[in-house]
PDB file of N, CA, C, O and CB in Angstrom:
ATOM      1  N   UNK A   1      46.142 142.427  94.034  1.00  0.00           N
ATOM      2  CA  UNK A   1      45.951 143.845  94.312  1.00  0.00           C
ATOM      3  C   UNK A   1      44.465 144.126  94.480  1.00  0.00           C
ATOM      4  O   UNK A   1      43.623 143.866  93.621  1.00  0.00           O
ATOM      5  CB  UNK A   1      46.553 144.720  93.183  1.00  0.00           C
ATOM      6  N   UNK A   2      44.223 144.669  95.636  1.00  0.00           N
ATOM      7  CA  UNK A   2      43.078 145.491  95.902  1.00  0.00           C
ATOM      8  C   UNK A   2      42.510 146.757  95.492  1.00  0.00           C
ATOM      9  O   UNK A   2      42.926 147.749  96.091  1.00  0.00           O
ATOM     10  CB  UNK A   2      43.127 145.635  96.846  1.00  0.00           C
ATOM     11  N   UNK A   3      41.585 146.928  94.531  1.00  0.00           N
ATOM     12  CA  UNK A   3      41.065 148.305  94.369  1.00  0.00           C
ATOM     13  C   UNK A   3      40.420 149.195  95.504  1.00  0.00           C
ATOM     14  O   UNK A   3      39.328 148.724  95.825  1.00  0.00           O
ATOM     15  CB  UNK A   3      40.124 148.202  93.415  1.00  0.00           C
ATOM     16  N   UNK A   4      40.684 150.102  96.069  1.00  0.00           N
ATOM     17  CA  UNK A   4      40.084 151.037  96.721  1.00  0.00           C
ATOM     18  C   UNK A   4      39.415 152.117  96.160  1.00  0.00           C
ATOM     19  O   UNK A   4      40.035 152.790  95.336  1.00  0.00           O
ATOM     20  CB  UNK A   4      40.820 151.434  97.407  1.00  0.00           C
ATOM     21  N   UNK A   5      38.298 152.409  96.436  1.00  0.00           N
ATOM     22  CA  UNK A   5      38.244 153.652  95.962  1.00  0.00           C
ATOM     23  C   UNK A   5      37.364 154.102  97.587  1.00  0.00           C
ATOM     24  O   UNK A   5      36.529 153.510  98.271  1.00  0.00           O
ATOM     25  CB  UNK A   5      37.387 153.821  94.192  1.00  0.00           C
ATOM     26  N   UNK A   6      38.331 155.925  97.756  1.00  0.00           N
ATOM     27  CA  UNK A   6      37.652 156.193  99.296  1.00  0.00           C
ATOM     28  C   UNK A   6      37.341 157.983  98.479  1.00  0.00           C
ATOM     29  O   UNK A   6      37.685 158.711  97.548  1.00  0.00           O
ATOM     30  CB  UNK A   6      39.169 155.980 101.272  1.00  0.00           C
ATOM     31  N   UNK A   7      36.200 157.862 100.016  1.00  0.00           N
ATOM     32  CA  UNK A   7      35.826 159.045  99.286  1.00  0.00           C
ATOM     33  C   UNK A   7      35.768 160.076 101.115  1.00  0.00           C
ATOM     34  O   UNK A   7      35.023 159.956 102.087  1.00  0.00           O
ATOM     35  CB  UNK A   7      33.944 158.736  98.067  1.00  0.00           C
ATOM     36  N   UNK A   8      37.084 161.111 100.789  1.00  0.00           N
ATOM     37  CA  UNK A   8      37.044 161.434 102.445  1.00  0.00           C
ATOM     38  C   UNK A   8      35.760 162.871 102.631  1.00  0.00           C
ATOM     39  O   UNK A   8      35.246 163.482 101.694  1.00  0.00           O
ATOM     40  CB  UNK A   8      39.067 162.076 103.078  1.00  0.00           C
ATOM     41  N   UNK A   9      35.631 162.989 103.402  1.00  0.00           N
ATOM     42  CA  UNK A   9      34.593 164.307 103.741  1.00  0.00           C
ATOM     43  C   UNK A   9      35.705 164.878 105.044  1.00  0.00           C
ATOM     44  O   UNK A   9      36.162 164.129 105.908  1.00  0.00           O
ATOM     45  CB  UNK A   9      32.515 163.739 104.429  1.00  0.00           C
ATOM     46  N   UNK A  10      36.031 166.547 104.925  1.00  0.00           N
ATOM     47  CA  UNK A  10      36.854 167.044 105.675  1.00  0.00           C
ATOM     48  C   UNK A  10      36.564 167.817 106.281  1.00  0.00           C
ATOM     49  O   UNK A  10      35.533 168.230 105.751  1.00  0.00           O
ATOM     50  CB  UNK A  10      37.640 167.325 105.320  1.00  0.00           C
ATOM     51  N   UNK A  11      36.754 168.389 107.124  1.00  0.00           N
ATOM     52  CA  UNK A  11      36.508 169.553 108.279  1.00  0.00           C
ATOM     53  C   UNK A  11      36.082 170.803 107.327  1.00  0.00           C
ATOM     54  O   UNK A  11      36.927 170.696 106.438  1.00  0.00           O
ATOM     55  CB  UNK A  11      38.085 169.962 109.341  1.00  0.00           C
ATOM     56  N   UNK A  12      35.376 171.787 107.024  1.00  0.00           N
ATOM     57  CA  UNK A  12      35.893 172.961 106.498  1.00  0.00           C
ATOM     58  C   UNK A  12      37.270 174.297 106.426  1.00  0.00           C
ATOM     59  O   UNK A  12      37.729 174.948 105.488  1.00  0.00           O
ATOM     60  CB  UNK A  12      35.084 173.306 106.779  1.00  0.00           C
ATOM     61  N   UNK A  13      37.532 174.261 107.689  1.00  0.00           N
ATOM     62  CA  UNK A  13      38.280 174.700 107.870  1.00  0.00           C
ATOM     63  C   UNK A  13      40.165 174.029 107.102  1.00  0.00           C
ATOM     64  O   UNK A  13      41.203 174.508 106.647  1.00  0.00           O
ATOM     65  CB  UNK A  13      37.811 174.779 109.162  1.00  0.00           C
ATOM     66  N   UNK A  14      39.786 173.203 107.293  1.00  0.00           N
ATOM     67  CA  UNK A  14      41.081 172.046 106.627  1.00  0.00           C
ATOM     68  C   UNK A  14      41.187 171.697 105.341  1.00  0.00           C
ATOM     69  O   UNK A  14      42.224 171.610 104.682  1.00  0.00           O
ATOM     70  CB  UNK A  14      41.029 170.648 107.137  1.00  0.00           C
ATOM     71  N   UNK A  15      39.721 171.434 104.890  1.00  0.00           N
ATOM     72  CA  UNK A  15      39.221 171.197 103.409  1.00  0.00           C
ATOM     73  C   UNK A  15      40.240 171.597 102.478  1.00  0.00           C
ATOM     74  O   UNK A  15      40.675 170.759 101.688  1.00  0.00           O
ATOM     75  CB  UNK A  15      37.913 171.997 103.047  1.00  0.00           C
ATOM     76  N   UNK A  16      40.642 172.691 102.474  1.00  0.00           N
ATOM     77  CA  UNK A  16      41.432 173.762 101.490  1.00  0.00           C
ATOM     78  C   UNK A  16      42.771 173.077 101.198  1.00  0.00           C
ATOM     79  O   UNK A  16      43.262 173.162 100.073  1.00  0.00           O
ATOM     80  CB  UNK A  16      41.732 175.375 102.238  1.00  0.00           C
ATOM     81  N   UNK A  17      43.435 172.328 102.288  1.00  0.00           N
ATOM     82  CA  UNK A  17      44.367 171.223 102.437  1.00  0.00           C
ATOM     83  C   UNK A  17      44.317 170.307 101.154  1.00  0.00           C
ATOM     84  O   UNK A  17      45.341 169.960 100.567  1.00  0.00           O
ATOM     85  CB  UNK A  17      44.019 170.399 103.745  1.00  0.00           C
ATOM     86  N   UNK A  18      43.044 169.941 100.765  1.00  0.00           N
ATOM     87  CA  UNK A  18      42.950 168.284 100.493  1.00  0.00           C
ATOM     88  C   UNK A  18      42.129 168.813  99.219  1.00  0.00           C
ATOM     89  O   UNK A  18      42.281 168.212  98.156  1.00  0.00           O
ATOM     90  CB  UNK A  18      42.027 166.996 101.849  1.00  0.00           C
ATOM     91  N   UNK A  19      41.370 169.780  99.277  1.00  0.00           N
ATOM     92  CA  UNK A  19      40.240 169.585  98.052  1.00  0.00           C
ATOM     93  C   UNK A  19      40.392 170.571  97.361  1.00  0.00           C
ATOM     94  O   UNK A  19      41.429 171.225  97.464  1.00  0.00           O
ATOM     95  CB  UNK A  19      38.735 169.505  98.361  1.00  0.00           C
ATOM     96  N   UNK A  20      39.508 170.886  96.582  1.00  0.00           N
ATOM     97  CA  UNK A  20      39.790 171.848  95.368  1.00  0.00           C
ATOM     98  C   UNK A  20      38.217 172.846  95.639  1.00  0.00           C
ATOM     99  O   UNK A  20      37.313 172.564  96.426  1.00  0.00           O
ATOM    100  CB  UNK A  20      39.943 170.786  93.487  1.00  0.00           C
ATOM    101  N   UNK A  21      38.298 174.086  94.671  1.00  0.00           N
ATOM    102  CA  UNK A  21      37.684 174.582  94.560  1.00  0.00           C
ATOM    103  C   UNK A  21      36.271 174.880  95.721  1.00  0.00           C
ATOM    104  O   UNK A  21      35.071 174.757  95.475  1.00  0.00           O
ATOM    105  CB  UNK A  21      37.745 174.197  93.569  1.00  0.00           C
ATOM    106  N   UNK A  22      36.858 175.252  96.856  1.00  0.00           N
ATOM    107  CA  UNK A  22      35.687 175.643  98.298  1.00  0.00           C
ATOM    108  C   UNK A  22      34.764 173.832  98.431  1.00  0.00           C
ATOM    109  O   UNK A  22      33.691 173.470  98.915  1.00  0.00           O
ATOM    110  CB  UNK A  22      33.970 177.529  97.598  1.00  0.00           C
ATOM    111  N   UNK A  23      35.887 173.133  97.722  1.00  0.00           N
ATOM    112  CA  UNK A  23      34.812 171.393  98.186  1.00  0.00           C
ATOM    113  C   UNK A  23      35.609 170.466  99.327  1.00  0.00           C
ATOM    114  O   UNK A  23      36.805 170.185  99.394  1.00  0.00           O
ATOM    115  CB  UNK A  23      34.676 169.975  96.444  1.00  0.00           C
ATOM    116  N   UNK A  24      34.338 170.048 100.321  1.00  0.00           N
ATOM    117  CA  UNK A  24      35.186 169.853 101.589  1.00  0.00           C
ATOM    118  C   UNK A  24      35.145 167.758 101.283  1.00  0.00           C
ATOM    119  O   UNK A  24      35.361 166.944 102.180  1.00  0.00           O
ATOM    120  CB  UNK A  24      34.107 170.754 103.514  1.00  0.00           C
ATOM    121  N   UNK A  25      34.902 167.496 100.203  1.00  0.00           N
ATOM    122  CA  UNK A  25      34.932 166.022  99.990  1.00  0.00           C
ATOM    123  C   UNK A  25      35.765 166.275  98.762  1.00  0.00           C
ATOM    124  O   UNK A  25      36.017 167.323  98.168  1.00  0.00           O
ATOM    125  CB  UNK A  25      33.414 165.132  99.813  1.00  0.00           C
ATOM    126  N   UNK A  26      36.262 164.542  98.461  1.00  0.00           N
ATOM    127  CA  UNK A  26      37.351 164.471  97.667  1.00  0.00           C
ATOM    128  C   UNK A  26      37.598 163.002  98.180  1.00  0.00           C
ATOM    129  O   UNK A  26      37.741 162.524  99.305  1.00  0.00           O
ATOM    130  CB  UNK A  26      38.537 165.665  97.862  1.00  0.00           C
ATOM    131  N   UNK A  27      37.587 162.231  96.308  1.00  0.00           N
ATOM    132  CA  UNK A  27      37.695 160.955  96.530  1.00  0.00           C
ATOM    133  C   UNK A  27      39.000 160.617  95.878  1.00  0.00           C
ATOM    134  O   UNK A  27      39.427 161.334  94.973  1.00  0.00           O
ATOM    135  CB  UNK A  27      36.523 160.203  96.059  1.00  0.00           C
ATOM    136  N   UNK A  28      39.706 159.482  96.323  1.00  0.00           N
ATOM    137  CA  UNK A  28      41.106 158.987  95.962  1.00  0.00           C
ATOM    138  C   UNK A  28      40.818 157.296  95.633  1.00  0.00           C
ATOM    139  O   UNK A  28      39.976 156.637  96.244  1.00  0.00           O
ATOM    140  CB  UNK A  28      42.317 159.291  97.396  1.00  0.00           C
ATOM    141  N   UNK A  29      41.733 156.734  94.499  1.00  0.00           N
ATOM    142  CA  UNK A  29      41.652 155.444  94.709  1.00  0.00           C
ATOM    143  C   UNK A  29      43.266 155.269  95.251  1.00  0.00           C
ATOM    144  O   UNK A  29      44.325 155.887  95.142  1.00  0.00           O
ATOM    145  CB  UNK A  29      41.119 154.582  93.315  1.00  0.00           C
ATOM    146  N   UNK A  30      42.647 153.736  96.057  1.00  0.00           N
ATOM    147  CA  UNK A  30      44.189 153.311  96.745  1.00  0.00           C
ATOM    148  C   UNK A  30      44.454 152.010  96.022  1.00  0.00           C
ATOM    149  O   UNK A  30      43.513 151.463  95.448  1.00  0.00           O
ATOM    150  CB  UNK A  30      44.222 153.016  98.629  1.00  0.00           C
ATOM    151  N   UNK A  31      45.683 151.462  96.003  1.00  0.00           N
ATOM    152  CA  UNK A  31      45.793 149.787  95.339  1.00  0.00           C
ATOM    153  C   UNK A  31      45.575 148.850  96.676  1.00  0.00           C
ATOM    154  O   UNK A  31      45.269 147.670  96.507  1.00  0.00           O
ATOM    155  CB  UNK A  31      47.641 149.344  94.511  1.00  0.00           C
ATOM    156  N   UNK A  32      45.750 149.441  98.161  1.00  0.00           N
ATOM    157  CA  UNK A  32      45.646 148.692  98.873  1.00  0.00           C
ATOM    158  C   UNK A  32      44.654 148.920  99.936  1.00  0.00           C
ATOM    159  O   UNK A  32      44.446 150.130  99.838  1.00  0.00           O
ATOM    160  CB  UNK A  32      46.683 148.488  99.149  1.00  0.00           C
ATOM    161  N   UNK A  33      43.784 148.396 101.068  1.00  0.00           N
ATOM    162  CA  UNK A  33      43.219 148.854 101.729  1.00  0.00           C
ATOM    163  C   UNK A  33      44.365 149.025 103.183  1.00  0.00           C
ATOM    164  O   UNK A  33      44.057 148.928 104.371  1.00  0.00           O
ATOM    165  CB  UNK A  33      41.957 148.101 101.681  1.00  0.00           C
ATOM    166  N   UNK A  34      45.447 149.247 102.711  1.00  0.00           N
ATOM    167  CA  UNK A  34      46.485 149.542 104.300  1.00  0.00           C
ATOM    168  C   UNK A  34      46.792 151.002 103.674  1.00  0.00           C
ATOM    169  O   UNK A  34      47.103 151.985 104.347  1.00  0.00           O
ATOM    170  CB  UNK A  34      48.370 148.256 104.709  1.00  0.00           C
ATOM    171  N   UNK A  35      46.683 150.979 102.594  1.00  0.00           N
ATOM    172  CA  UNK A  35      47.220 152.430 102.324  1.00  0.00           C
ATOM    173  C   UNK A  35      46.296 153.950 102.431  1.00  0.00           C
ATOM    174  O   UNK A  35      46.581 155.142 102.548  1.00  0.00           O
ATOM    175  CB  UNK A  35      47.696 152.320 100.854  1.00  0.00           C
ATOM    176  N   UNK A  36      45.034 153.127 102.316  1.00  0.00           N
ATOM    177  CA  UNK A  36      43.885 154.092 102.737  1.00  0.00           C
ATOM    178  C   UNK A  36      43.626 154.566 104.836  1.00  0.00           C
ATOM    179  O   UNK A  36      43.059 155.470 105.449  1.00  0.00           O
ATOM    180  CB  UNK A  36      42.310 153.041 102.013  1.00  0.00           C
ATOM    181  N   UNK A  37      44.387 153.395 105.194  1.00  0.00           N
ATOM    182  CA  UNK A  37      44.084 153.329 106.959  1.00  0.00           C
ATOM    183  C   UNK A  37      45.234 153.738 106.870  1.00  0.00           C
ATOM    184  O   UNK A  37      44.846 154.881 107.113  1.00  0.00           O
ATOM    185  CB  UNK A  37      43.708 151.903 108.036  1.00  0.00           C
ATOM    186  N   UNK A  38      46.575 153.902 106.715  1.00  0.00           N
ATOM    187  CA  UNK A  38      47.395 154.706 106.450  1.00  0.00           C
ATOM    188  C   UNK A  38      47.388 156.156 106.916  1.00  0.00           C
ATOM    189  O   UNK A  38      47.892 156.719 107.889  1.00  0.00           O
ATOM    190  CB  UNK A  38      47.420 154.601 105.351  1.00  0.00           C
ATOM    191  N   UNK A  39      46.224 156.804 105.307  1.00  0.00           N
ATOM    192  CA  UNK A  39      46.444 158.125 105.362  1.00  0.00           C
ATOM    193  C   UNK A  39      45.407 158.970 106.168  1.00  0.00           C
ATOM    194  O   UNK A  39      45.471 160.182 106.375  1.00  0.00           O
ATOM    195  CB  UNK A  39      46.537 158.555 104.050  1.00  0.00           C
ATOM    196  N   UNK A  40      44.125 157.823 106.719  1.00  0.00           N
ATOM    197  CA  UNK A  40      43.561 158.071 107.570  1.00  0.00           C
ATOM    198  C   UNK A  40      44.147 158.118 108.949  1.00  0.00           C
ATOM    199  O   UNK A  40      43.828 159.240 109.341  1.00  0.00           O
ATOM    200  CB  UNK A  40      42.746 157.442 107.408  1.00  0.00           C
ATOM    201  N   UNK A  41      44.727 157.617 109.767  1.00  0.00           N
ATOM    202  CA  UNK A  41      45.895 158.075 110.691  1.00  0.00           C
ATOM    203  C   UNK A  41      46.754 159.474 110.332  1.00  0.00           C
ATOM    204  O   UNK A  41      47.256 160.305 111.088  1.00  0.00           O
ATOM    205  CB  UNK A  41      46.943 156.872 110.688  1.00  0.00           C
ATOM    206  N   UNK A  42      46.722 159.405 109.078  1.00  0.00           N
ATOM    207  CA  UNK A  42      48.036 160.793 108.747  1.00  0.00           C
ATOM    208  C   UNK A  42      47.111 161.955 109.036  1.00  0.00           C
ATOM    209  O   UNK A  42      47.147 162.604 110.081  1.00  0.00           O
ATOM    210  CB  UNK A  42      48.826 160.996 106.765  1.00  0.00           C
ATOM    211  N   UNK A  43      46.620 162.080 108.443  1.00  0.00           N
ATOM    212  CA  UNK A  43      45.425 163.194 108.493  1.00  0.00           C
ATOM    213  C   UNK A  43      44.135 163.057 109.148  1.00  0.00           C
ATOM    214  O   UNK A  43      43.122 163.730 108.960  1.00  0.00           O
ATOM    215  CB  UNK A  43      45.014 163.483 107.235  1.00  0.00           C
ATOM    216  N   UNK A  44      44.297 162.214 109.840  1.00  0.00           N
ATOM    217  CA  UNK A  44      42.651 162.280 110.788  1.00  0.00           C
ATOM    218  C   UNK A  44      42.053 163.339 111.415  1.00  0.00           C
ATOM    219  O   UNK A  44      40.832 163.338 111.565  1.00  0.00           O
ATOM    220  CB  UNK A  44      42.599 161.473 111.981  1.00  0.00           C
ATOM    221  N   UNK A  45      42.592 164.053 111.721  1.00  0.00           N
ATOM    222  CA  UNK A  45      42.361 165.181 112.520  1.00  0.00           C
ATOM    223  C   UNK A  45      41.356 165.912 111.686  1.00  0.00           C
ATOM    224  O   UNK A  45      40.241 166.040 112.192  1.00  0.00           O
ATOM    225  CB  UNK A  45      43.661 166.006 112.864  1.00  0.00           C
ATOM    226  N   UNK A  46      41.519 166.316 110.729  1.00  0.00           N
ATOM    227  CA  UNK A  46      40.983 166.966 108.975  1.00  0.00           C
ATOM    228  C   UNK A  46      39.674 166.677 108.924  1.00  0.00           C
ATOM    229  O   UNK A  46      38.753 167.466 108.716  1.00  0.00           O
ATOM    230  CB  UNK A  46      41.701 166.170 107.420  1.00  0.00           C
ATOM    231  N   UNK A  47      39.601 165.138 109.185  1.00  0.00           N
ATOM    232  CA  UNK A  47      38.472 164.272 108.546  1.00  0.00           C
ATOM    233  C   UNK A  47      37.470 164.699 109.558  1.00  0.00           C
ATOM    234  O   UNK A  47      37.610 165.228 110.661  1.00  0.00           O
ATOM    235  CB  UNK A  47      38.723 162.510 108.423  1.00  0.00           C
ATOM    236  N   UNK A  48      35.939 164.157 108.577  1.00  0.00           N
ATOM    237  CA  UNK A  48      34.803 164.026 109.716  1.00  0.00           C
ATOM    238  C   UNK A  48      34.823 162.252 109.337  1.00  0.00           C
ATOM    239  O   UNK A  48      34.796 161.240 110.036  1.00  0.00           O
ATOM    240  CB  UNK A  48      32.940 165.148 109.392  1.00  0.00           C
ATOM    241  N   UNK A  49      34.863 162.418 108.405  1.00  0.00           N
ATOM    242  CA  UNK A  49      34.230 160.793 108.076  1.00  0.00           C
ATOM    243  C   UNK A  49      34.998 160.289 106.704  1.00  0.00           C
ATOM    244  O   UNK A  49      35.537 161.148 106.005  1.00  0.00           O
ATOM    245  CB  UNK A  49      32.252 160.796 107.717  1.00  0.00           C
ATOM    246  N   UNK A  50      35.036 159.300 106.426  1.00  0.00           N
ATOM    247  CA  UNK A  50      35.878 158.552 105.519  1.00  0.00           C
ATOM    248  C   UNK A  50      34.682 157.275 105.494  1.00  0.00           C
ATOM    249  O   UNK A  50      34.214 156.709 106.481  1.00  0.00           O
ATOM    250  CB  UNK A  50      37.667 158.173 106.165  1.00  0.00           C
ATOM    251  N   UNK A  51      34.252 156.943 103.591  1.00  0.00           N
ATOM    252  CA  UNK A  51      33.677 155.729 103.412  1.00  0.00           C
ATOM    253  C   UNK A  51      34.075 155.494 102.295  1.00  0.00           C
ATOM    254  O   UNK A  51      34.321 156.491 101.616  1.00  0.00           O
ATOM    255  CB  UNK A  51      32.369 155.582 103.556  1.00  0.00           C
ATOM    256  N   UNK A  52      34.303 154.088 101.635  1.00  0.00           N
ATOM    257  CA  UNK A  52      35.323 153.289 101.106  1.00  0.00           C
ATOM    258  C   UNK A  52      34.637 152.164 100.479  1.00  0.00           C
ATOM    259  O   UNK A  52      33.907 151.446 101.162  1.00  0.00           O
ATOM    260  CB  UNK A  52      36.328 152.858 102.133  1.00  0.00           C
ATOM    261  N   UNK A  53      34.859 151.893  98.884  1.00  0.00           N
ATOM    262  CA  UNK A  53      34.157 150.501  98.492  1.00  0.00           C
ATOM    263  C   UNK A  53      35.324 149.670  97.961  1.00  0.00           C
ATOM    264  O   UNK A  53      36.104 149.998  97.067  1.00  0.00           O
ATOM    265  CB  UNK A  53      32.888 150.642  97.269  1.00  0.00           C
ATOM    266  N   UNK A  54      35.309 148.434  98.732  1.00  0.00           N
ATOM    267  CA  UNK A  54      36.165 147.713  98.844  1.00  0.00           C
ATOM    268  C   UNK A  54      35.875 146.571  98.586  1.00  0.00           C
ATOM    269  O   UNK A  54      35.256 145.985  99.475  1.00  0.00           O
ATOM    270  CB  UNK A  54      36.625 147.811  99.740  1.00  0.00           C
ATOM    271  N   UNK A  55      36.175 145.811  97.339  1.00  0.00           N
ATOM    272  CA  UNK A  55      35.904 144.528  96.812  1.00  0.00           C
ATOM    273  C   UNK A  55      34.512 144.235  97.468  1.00  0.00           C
ATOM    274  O   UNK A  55      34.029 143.500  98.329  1.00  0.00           O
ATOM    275  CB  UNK A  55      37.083 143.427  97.153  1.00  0.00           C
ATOM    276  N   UNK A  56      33.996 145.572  96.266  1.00  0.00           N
ATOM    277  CA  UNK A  56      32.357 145.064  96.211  1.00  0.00           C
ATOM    278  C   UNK A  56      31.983 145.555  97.696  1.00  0.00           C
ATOM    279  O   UNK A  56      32.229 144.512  98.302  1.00  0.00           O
ATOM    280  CB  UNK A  56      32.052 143.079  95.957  1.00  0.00           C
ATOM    281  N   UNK A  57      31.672 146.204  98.398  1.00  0.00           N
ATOM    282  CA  UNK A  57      31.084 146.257  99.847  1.00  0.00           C
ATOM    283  C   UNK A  57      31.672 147.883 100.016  1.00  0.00           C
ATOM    284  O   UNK A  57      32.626 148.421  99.454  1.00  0.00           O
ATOM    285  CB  UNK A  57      31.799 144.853 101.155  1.00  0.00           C
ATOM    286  N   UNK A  58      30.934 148.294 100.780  1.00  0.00           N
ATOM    287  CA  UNK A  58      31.272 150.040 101.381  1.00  0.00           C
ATOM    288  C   UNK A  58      31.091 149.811 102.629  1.00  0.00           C
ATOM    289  O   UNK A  58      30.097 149.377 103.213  1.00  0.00           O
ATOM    290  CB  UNK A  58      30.212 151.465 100.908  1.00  0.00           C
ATOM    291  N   UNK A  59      32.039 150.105 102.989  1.00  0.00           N
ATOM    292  CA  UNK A  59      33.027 150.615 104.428  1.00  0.00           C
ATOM    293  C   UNK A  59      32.922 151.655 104.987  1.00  0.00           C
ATOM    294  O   UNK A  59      33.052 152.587 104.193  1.00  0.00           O
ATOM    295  CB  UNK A  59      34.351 150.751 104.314  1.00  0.00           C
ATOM    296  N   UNK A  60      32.605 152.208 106.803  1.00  0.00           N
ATOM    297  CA  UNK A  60      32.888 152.967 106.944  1.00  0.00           C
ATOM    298  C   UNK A  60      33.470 153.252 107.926  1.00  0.00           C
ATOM    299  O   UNK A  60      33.163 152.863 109.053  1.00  0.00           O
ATOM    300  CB  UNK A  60      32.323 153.357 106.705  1.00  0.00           C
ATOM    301  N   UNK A  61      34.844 154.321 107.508  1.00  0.00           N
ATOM    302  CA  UNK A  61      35.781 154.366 108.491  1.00  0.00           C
ATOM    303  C   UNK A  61      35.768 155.535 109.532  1.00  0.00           C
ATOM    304  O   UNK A  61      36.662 156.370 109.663  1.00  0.00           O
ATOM    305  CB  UNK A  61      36.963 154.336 107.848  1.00  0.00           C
ATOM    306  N   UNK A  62      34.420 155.444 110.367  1.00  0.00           N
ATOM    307  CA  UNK A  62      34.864 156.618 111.095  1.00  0.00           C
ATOM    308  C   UNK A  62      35.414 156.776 112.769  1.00  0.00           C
ATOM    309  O   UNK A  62      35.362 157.687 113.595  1.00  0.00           O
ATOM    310  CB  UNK A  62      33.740 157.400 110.939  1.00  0.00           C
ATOM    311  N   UNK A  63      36.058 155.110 112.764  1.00  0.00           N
ATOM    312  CA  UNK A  63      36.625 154.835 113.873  1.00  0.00           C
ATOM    313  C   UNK A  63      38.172 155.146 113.291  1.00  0.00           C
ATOM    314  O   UNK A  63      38.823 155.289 114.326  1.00  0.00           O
ATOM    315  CB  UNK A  63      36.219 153.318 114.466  1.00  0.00           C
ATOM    316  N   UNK A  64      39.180 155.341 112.041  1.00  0.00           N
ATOM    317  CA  UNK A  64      39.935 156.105 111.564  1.00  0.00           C
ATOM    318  C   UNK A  64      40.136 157.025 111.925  1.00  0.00           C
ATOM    319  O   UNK A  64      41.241 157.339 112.366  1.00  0.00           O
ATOM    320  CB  UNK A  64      39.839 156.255 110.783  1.00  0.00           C
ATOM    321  N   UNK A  65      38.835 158.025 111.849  1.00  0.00           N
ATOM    322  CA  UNK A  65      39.146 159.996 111.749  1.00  0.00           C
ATOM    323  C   UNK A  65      38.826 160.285 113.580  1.00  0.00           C
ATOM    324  O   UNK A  65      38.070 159.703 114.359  1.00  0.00           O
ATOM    325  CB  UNK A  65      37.376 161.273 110.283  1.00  0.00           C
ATOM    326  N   UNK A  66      39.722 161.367 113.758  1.00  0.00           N
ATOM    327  CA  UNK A  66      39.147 162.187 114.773  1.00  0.00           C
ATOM    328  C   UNK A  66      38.231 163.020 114.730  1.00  0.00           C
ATOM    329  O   UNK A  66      38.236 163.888 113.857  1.00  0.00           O
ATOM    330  CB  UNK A  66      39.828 162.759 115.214  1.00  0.00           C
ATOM    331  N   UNK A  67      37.490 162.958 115.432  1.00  0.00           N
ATOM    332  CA  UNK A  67      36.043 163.949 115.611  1.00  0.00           C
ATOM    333  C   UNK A  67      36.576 165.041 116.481  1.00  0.00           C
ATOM    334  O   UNK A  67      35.840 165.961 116.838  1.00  0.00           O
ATOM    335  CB  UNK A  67      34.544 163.132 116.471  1.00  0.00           C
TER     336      UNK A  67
END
Protein backbone atom coordinates (compact mmCIF):
# COMPACT_ATOMS: atom_id res chain seq x y z
CA UNK A 1 0.00 0.00 0.00
CA UNK A 2 0.87 3.42 -1.04
CA UNK A 3 0.53 6.50 1.13
CA UNK A 4 -0.78 9.54 -0.60
CA UNK A 5 -1.16 12.51 0.76
CA UNK A 6 -2.69 15.33 -2.00
CA UNK A 7 -3.29 18.59 -1.33
CA UNK A 8 -6.03 20.05 -4.09
CA UNK A 9 -6.28 23.99 -4.65
CA UNK A 10 -9.93 24.76 -6.22
CA UNK A 11 -11.56 27.26 -8.29
CA UNK A 12 -13.31 29.76 -5.87
CA UNK A 13 -16.33 29.63 -7.08
CA UNK A 14 -16.48 25.61 -6.56
CA UNK A 15 -14.32 25.68 -3.42
CA UNK A 16 -17.55 25.64 -1.24
CA UNK A 17 -18.03 22.02 -2.85
CA UNK A 18 -14.86 20.54 -1.38
CA UNK A 19 -13.60 22.85 1.46
CA UNK A 20 -14.62 24.27 4.54
CA UNK A 21 -14.89 27.49 5.99
CA UNK A 22 -14.41 30.29 2.67
CA UNK A 23 -10.87 27.85 2.07
CA UNK A 24 -10.34 27.13 -1.57
CA UNK A 25 -7.43 24.28 -0.68
CA UNK A 26 -7.98 21.11 1.13
CA UNK A 27 -5.76 18.17 1.58
CA UNK A 28 -6.88 14.35 1.51
CA UNK A 29 -4.78 11.23 2.05
CA UNK A 30 -5.32 8.37 -0.53
CA UNK A 31 -4.00 4.52 0.09
CA UNK A 32 -3.39 4.49 -3.56
CA UNK A 33 -1.93 6.78 -6.15
CA UNK A 34 -4.96 5.53 -8.79
CA UNK A 35 -7.32 6.72 -6.39
CA UNK A 36 -6.05 10.24 -6.23
CA UNK A 37 -5.97 10.34 -10.53
CA UNK A 38 -9.28 8.98 -10.03
CA UNK A 39 -10.84 11.85 -8.27
CA UNK A 40 -8.85 14.18 -10.22
CA UNK A 41 -10.78 13.17 -13.46
CA UNK A 42 -14.05 13.29 -11.22
CA UNK A 43 -13.76 16.72 -10.34
CA UNK A 44 -11.27 18.38 -12.54
CA UNK A 45 -13.15 20.96 -13.69
CA UNK A 46 -13.12 22.51 -9.78
CA UNK A 47 -9.42 22.22 -9.66
CA UNK A 48 -6.66 24.75 -10.57
CA UNK A 49 -3.93 22.54 -9.51
CA UNK A 50 -3.43 19.36 -7.54
CA UNK A 51 0.24 18.46 -5.82
CA UNK A 52 0.86 15.18 -4.13
CA UNK A 53 3.79 13.51 -1.98
CA UNK A 54 4.20 10.23 -2.99
CA UNK A 55 6.69 7.77 -1.56
CA UNK A 56 8.96 10.45 -0.60
CA UNK A 57 8.83 12.84 -3.85
CA UNK A 58 6.01 15.68 -4.68
CA UNK A 59 4.13 15.46 -7.70
CA UNK A 60 2.45 17.69 -9.72
CA UNK A 61 -0.72 17.00 -11.21
CA UNK A 62 -1.76 19.71 -13.28
CA UNK A 63 -2.03 17.76 -16.46
CA UNK A 64 -5.15 15.98 -14.22
CA UNK A 65 -7.23 19.32 -13.63
CA UNK A 66 -8.93 21.43 -16.19
CA UNK A 67 -7.92 24.95 -16.46
Amino acid sequence: MTDVIARFEFKADRAAEFCENDRTFSEVRYPEVEDLIADCEEFGDALIDCTAYVNGKVIVLSDMTAK
